[in-house]
MOPAC internal coordinates of N, CA, C and O (Angstrom, degrees):
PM7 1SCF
backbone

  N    0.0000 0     0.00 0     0.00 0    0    0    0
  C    1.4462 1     0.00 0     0.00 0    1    0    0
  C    1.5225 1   108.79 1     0.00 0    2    1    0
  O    1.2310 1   121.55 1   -36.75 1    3    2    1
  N    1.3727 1   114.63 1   143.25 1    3    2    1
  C    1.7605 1   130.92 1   176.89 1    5    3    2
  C    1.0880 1   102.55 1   -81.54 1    6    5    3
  O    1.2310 1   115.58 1   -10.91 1    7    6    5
  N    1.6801 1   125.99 1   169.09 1    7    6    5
  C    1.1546 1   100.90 1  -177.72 1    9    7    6
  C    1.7970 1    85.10 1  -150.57 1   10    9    7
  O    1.2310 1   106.23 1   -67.34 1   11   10    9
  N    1.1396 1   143.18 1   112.66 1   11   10    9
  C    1.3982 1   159.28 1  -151.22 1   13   11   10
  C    1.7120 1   115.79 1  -118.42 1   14   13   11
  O    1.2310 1   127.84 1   -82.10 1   15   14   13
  N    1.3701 1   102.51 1    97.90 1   15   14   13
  C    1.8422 1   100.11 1   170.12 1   17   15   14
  C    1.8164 1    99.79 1   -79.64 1   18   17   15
  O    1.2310 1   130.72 1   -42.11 1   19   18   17
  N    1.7565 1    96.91 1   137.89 1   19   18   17
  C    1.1716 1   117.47 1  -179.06 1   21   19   18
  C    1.3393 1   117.39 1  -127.31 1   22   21   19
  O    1.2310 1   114.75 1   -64.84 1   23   22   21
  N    1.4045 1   127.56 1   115.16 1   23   22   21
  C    1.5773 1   108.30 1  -164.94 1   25   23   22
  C    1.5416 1    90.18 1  -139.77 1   26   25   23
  O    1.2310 1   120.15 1   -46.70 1   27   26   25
  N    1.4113 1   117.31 1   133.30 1   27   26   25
  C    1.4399 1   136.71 1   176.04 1   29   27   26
  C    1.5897 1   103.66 1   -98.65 1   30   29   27
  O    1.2310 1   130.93 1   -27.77 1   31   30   29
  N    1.7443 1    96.52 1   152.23 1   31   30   29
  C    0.9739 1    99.84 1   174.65 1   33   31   30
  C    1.4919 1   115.74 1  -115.48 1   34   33   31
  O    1.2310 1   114.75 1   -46.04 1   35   34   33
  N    1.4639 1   127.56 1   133.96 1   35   34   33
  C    1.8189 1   106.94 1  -179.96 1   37   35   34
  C    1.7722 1    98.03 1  -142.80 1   38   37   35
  O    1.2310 1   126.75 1   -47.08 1   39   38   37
  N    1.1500 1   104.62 1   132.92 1   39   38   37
  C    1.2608 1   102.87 1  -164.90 1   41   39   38
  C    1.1136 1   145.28 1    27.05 1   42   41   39
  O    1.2310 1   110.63 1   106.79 1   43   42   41
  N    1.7791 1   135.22 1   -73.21 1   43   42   41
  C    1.6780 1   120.74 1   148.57 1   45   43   42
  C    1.2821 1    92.07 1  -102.74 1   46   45   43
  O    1.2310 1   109.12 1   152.06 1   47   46   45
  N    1.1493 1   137.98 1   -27.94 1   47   46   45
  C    1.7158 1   142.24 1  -164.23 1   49   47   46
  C    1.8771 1   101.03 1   -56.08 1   50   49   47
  O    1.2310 1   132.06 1   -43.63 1   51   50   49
  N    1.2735 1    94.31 1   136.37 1   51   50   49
  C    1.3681 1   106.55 1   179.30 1   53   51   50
  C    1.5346 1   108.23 1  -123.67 1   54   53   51
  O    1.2310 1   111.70 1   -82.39 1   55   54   53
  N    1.4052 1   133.24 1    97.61 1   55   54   53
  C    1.4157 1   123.36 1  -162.40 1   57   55   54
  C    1.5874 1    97.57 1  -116.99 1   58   57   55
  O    1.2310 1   116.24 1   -60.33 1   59   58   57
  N    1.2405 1   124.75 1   119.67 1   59   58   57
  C    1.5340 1   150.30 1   166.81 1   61   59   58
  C    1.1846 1   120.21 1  -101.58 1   62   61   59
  O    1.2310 1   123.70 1   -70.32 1   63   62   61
  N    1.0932 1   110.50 1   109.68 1   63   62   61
  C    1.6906 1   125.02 1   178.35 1   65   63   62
  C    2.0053 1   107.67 1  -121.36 1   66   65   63
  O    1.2310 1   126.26 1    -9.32 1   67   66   65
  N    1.1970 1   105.57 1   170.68 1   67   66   65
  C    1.1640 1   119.46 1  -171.60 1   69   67   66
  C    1.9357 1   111.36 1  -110.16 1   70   69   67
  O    1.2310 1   104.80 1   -29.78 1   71   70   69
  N    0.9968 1   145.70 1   150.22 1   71   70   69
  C    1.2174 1   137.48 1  -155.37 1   73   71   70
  C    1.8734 1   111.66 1  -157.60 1   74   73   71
  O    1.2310 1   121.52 1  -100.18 1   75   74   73
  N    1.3123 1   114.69 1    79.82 1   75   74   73
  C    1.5043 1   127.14 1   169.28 1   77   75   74
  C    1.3091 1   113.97 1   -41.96 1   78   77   75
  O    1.2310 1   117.97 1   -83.36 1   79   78   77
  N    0.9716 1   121.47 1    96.64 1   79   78   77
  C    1.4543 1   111.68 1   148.43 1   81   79   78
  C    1.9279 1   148.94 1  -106.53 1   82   81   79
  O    1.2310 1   113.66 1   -20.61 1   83   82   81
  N    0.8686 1   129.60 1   159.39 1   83   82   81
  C    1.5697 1   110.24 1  -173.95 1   85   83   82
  C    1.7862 1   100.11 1   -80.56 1   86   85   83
  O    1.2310 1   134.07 1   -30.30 1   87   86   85
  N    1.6467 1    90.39 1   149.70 1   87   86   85
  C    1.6103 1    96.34 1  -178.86 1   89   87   86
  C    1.5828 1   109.40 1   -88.46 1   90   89   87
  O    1.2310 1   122.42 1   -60.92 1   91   90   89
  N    1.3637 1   112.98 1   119.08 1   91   90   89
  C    1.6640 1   114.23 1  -170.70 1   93   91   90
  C    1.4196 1   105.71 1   -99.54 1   94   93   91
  O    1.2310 1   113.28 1  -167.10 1   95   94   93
  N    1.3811 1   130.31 1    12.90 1   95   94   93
  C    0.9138 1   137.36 1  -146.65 1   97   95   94
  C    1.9018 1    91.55 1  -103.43 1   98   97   95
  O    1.2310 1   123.47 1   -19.39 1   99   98   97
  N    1.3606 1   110.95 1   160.61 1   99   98   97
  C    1.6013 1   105.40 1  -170.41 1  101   99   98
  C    1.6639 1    87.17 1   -82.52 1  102  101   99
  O    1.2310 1   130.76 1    -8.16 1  103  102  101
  N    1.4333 1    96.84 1   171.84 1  103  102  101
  C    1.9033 1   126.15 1   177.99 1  105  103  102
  C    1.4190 1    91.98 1   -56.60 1  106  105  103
  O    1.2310 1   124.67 1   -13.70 1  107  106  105
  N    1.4018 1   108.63 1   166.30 1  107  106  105
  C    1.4035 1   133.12 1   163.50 1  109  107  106
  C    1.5227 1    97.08 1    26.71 1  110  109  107
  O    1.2310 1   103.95 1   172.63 1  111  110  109
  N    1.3640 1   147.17 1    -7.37 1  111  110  109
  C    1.6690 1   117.23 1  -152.20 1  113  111  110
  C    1.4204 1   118.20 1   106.85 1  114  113  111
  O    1.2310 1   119.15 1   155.48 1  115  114  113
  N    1.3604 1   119.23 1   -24.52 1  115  114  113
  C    1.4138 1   113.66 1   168.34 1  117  115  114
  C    1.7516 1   134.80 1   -72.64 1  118  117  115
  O    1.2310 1   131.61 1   -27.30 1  119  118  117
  N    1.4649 1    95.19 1   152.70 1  119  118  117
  C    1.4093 1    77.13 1  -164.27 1  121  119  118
  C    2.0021 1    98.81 1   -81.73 1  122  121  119
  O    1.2310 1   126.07 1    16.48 1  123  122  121
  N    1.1424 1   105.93 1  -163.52 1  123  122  121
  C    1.1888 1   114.71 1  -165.54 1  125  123  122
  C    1.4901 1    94.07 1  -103.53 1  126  125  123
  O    1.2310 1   117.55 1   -28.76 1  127  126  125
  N    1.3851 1   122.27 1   151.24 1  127  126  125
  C    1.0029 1   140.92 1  -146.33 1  129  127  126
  C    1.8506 1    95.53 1  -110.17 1  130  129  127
  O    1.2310 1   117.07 1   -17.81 1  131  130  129
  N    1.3740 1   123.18 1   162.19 1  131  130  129
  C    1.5152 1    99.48 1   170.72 1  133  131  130
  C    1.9673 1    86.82 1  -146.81 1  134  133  131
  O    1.2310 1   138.69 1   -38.76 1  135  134  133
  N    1.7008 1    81.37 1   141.24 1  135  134  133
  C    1.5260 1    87.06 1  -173.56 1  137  135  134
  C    1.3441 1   114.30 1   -64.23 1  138  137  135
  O    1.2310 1   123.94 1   -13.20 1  139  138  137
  N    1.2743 1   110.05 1   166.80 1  139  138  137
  C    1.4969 1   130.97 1  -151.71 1  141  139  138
  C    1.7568 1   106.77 1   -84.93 1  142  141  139
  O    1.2310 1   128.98 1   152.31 1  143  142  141
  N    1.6793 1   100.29 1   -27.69 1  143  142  141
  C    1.7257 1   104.27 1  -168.71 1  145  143  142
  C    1.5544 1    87.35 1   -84.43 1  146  145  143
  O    1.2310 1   110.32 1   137.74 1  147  146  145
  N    1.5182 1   135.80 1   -42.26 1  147  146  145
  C    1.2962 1   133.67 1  -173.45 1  149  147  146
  C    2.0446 1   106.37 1   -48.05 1  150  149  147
  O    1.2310 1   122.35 1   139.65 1  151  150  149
  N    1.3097 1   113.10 1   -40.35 1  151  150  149
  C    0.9604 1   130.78 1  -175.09 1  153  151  150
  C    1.4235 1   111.36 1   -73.91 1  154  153  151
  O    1.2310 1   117.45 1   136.83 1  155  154  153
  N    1.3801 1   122.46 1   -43.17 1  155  154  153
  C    1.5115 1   136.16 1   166.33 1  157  155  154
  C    1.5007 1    99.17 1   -42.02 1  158  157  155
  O    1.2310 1   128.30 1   107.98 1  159  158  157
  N    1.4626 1   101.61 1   -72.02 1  159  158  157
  C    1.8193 1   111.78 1  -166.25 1  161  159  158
  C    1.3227 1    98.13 1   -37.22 1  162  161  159
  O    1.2310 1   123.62 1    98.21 1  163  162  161
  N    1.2052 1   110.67 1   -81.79 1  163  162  161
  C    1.7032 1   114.65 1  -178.61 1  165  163  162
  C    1.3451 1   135.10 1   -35.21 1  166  165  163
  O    1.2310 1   119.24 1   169.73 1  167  166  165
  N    1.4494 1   119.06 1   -10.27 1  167  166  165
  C    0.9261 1   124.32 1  -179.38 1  169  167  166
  C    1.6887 1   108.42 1   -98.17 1  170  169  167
  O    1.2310 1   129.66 1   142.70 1  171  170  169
  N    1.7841 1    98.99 1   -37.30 1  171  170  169
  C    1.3811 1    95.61 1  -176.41 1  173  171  170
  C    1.5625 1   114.55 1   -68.11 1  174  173  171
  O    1.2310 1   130.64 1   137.96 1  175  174  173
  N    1.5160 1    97.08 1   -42.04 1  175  174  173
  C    1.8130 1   103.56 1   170.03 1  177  175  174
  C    1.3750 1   117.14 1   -34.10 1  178  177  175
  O    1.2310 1   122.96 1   111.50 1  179  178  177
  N    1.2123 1   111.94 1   -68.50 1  179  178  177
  C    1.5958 1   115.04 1   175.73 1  181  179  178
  C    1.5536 1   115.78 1   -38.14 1  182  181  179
  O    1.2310 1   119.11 1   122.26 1  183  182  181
  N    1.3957 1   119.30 1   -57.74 1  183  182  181
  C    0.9432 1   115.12 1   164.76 1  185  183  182
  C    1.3316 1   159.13 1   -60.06 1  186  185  183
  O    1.2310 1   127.33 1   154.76 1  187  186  185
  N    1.6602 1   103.50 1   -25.24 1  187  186  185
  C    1.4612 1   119.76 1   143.47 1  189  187  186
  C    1.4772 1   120.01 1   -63.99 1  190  189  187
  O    1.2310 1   111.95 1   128.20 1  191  190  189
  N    1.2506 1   132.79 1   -51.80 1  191  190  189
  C    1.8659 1   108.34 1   167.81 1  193  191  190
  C    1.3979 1    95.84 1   -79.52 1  194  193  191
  O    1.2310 1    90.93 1  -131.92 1  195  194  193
  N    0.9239 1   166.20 1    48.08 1  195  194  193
  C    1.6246 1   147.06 1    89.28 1  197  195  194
  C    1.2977 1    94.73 1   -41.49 1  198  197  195
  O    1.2310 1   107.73 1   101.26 1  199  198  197
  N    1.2552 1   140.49 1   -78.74 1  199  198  197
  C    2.1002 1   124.48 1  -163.58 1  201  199  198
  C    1.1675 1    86.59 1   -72.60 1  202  201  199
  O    1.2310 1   109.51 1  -171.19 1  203  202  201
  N    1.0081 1   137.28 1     8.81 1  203  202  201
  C    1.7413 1   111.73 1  -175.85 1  205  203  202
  C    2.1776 1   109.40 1   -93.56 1  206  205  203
  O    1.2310 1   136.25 1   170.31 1  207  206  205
  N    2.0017 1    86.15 1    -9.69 1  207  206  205
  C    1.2698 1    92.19 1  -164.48 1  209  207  206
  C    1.9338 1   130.65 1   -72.35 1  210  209  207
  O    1.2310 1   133.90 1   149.34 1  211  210  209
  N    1.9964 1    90.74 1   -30.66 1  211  210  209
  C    1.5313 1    93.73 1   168.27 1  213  211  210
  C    1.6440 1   114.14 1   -78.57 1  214  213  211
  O    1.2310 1   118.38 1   170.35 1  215  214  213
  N    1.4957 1   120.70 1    -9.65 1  215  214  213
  C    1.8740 1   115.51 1  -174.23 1  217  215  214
  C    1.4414 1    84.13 1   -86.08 1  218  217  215
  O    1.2310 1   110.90 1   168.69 1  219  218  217
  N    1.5724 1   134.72 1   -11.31 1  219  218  217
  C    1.3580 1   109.47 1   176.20 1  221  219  218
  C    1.8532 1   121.65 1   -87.96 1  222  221  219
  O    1.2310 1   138.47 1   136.96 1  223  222  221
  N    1.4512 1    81.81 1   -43.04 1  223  222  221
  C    1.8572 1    84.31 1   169.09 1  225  223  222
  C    1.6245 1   133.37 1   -76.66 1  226  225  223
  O    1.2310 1   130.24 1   167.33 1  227  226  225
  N    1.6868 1    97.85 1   -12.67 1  227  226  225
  C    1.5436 1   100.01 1   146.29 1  229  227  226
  C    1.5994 1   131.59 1   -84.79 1  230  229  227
  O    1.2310 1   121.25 1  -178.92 1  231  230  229
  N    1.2184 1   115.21 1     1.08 1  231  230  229
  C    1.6171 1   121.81 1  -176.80 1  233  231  230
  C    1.5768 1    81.24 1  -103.67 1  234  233  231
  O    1.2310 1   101.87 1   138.55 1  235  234  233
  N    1.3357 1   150.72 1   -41.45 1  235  234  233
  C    1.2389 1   135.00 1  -153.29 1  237  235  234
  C    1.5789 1    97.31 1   -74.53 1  238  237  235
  O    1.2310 1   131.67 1   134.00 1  239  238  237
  N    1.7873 1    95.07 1   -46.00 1  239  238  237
  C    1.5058 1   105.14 1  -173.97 1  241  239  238
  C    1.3629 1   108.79 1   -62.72 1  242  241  239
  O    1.2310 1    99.44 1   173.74 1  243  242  241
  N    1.0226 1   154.67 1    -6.26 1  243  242  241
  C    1.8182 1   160.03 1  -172.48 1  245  243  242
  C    1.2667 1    76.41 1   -99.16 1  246  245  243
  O    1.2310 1   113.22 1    90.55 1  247  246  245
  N    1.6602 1   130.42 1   -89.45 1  247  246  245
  C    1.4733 1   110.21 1  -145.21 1  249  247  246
  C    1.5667 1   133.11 1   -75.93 1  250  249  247
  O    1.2310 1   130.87 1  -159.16 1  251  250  249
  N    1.8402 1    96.63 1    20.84 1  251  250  249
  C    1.5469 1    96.05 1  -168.95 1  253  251  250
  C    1.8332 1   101.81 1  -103.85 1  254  253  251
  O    1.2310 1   127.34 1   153.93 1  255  254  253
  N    1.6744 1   103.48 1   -26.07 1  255  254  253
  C    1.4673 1   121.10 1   148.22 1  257  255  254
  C    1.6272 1   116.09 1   -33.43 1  258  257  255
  O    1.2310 1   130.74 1   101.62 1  259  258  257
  N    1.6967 1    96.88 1   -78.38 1  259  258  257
  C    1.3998 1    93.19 1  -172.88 1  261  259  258
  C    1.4832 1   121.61 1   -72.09 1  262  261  259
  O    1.2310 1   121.55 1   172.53 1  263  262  261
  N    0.9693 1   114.63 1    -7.47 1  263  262  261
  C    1.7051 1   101.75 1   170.59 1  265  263  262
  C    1.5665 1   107.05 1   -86.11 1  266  265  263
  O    1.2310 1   113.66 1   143.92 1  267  266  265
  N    1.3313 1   129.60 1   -36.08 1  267  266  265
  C    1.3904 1   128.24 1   159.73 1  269  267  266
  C    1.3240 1   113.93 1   -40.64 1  270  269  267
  O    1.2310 1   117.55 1   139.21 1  271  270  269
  N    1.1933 1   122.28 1   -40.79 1  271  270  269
  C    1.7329 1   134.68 1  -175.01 1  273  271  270
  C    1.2866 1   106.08 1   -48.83 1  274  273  271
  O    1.2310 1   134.00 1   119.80 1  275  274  273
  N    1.3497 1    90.54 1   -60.20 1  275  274  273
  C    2.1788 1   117.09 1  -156.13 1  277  275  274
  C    1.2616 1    94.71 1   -81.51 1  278  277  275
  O    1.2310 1   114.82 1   162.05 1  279  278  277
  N    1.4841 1   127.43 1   -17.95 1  279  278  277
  C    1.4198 1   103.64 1   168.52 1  281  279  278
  C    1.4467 1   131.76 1   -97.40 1  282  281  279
  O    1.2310 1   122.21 1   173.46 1  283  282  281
  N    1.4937 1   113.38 1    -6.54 1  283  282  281
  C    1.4514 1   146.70 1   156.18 1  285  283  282
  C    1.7708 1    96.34 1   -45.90 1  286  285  283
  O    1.2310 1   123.05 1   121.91 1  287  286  285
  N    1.1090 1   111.76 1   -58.09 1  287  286  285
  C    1.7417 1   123.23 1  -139.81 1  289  287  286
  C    1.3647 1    74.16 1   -98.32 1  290  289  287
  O    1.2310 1    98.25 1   114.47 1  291  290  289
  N    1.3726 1   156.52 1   -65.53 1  291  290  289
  C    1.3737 1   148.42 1  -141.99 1  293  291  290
  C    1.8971 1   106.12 1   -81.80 1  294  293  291
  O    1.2310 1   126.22 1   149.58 1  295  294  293
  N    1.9571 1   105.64 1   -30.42 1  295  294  293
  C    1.2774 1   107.78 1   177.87 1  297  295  294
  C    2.0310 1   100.50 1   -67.66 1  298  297  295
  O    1.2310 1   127.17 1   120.37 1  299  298  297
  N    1.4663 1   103.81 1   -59.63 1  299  298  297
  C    1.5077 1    97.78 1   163.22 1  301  299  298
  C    1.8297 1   131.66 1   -28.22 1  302  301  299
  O    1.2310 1   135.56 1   136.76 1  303  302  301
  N    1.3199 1    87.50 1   -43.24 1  303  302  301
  C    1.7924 1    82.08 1  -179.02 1  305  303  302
  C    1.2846 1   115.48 1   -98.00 1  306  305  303
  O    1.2310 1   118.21 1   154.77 1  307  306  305
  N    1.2124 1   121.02 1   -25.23 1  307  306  305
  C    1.4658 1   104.41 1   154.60 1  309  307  306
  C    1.3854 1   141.93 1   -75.73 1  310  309  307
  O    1.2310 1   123.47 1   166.07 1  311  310  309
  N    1.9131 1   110.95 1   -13.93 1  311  310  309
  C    1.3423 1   119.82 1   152.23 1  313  311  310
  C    1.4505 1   144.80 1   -24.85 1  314  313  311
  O    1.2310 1   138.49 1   104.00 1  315  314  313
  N    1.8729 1    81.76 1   -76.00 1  315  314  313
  C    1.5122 1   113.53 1  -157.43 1  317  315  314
  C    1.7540 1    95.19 1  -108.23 1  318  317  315
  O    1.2310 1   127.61 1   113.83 1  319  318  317
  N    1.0390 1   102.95 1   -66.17 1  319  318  317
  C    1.7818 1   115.85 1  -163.83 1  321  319  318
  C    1.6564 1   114.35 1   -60.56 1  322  321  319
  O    1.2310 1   116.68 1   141.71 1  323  322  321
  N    1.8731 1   123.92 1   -38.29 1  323  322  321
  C    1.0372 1   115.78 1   161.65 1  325  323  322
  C    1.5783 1   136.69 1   -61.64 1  326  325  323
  O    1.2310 1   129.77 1   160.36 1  327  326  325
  N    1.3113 1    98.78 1   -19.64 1  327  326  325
  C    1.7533 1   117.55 1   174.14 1  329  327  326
  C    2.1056 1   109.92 1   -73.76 1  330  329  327
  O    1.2310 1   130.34 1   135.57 1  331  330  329
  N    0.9248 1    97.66 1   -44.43 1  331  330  329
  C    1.5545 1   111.36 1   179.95 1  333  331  330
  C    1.5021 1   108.24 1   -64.60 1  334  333  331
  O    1.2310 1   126.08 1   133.64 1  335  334  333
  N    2.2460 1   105.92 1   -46.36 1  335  334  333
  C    1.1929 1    77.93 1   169.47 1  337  335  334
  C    1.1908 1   130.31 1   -99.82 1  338  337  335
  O    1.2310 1   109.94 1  -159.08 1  339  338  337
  N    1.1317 1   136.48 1    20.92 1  339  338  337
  C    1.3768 1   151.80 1   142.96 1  341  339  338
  C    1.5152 1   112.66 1   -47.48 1  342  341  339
  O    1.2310 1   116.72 1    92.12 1  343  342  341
  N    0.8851 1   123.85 1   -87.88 1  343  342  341
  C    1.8461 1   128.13 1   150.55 1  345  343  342
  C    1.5498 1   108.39 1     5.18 1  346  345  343
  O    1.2310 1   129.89 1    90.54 1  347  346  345
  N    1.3832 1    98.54 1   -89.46 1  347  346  345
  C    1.7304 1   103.24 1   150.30 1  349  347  346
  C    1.4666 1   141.28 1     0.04 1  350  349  347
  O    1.2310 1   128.40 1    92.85 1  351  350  349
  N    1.2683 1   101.43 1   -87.15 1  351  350  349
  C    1.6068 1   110.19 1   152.58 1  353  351  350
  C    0.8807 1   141.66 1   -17.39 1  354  353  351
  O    1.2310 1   131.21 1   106.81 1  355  354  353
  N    2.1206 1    95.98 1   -73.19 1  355  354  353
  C    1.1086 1   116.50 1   158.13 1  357  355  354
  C    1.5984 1   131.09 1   -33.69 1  358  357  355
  O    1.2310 1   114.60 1   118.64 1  359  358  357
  N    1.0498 1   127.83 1   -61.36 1  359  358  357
  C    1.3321 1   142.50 1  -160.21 1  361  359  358
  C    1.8646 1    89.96 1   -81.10 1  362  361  359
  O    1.2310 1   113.42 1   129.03 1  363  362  361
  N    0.9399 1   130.05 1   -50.97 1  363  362  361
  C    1.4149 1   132.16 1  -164.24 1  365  363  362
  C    1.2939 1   105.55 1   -69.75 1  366  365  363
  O    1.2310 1   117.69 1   155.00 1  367  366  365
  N    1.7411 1   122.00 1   -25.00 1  367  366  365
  C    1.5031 1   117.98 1   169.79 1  369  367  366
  C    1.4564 1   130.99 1   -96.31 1  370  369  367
  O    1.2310 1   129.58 1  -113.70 1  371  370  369
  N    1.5815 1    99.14 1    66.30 1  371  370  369
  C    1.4144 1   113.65 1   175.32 1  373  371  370
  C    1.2849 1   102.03 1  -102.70 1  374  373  371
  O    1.2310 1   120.02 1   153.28 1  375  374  373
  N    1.5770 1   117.56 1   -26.72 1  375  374  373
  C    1.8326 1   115.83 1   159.48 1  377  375  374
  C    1.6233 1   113.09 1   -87.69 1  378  377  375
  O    1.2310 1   132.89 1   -23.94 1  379  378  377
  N    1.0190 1    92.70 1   156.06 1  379  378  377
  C    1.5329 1   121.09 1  -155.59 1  381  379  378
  C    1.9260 1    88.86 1   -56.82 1  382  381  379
  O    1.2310 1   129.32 1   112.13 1  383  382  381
  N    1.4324 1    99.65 1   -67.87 1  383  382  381
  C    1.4789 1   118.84 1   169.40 1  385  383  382
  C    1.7612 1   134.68 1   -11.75 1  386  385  383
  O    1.2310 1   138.27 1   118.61 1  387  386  385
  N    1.5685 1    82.19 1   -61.39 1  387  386  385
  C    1.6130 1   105.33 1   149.78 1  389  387  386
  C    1.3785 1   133.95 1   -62.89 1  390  389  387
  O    1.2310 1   114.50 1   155.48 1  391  390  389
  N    1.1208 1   128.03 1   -24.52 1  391  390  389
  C    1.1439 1   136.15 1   164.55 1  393  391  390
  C    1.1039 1   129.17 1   -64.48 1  394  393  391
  O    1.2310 1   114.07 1   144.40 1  395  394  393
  N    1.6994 1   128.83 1   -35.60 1  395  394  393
  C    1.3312 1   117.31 1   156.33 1  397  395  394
  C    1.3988 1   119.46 1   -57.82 1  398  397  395
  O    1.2310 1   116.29 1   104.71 1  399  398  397
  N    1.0878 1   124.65 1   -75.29 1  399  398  397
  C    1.5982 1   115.00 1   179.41 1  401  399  398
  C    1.5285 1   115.21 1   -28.83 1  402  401  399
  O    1.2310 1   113.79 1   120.06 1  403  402  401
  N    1.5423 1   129.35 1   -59.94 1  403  402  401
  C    1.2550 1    97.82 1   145.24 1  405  403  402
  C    1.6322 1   159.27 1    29.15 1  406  405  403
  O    1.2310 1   139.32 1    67.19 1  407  406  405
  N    1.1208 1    80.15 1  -112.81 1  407  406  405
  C    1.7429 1   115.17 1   169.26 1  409  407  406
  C    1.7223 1    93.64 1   -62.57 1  410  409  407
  O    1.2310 1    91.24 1    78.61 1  411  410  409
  N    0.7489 1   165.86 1  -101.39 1  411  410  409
  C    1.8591 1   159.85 1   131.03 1  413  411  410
  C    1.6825 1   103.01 1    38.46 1  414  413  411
  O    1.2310 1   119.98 1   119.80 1  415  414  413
  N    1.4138 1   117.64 1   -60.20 1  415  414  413
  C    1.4648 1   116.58 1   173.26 1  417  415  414
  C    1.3622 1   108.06 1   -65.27 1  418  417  415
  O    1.2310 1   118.80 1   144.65 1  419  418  417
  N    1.0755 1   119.89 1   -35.35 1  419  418  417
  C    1.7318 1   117.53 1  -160.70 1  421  419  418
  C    1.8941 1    91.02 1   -80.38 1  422  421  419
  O    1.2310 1   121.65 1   142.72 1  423  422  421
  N    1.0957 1   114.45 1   -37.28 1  423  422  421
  C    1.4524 1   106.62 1  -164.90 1  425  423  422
  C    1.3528 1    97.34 1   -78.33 1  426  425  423
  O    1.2310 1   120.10 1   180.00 1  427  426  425

């Protein structure tokens, strides 16, 4: 056990008390030892995202492709293909019928 002088101060009053505590401190000076399975884990961890590292830069590499893709194909369809079908529409809503869908695309 530690053994701690504690003295407060409160207005002129000066109150000193004494304060036990348990010693958490290691034996003799040594340091503390750390178990061997804690050390296992950590080692295997490390080593599983080590292989974990090329399934990551090939999954990055797939989705940096496909979003390049989809934005190729989405600049295309909103270019060329939404104008045509507009055009489309257009021309097809000389019946009444046609005209809702239309009016539905446009909104």
């Amino acid at each position: 056990m530690k053994y701690y002088d504690a003295r407060i101060i409160e207005g002129c009053c000066v109150f000193s008390y004494e304060v036990k505590t348990p010693n958490r401190s290691s034996k003799n000076g040594e340091k503390r030892k750390r178990s061997s399975a804690s050390a296992l884990k950590k080692a295997l961890l490390r080593f599983f995202l080590f292989l974990l590292i090329p399934f990551a830069f090939v999954i990055d590499s797939v989705v940096w492709v496909v979003q390049k893709v989809t934005e190729k194909v989405r600049a295309f369809l909103n270019g060329y293909i939404r104008g045509y079908v507009f055009v489309t529409c257009l021309i097809s809503s000389v019946s009444l019928t046609a005209l809702v869908p239309l009016l539905l695309y446009l909104l």
